[in-house]
C-alpha distance (Angstrom), angle and dihedral (degrees) to the residues before:
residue distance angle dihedral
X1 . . .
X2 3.36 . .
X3 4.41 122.3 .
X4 3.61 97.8 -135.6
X5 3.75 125.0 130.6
X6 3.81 118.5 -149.2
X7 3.99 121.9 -165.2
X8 3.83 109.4 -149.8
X9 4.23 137.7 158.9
X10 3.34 128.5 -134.2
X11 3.95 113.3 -112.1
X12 3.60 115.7 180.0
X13 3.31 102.5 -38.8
X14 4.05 93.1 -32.6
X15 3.36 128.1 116.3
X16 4.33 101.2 -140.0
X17 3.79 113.3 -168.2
X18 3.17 121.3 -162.9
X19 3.80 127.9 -121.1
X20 3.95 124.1 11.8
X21 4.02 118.3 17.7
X22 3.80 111.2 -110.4
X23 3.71 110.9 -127.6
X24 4.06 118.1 -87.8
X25 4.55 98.6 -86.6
X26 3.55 94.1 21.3
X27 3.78 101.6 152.0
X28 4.57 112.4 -139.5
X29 3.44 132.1 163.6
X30 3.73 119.6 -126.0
X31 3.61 116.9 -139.8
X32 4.08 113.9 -177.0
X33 3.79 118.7 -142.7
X34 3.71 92.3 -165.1
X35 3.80 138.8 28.6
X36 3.79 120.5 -101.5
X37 3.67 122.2 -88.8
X38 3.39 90.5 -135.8
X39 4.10 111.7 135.8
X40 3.87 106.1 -142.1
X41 3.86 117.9 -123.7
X42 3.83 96.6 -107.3
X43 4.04 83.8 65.0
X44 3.39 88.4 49.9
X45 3.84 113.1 121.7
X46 3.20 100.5 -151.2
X47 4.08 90.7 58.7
X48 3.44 90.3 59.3
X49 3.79 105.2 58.7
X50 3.61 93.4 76.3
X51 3.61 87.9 58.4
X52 3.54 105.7 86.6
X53 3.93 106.7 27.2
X54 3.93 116.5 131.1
X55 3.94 91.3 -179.4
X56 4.37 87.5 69.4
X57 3.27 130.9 68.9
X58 3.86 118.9 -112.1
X59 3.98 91.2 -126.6
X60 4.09 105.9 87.5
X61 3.80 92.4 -144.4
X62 4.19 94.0 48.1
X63 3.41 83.4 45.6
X64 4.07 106.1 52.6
X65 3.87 78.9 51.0
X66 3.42 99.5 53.1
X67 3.79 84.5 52.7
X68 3.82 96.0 51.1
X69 3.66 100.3 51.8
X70 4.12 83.3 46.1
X71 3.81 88.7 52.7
X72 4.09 95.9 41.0
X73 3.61 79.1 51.7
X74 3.89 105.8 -108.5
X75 3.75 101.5 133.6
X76 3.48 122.5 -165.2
X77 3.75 92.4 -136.0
């Protein structure tokens, strides 16, 4: 195993190094200096918007129907 130490960035997904390619199946071990940025789910806004909605009902299935007809354009007016 070989001591070199390659600095790289995370691109979408990708591991970049910097400097000279490694050859196709060379094995390295990534060591991260810093957590992800990743936001978790839970943080998520767009999980929270259902949160608070009085015009749904609290069951997930009643409610994806209730928006269906509402977007097919049967309103329960």
């Amino acid at each position: 195993m070989s001591d070199k130490v390659y600095r790289g960035k995370v691109s979408h997904g990708v591991v970049v190094l910097e400097g000279k390619p490694l050859s196709d199946g060379t094995i390295v071990q990534v060591i991260p200096l810093e957590p992800a940025d990743a936001p978790s789910l839970a943080t998520h806004p767009a999980v929270g918007i259902w949160k608070n909605r009085t015009d749904l009902a609290e069951d997930a299935a009643e409610a994806k129907r209730q928006l269906g007809r509402k977007l097919m354009g049967q309103l329960d007016e």
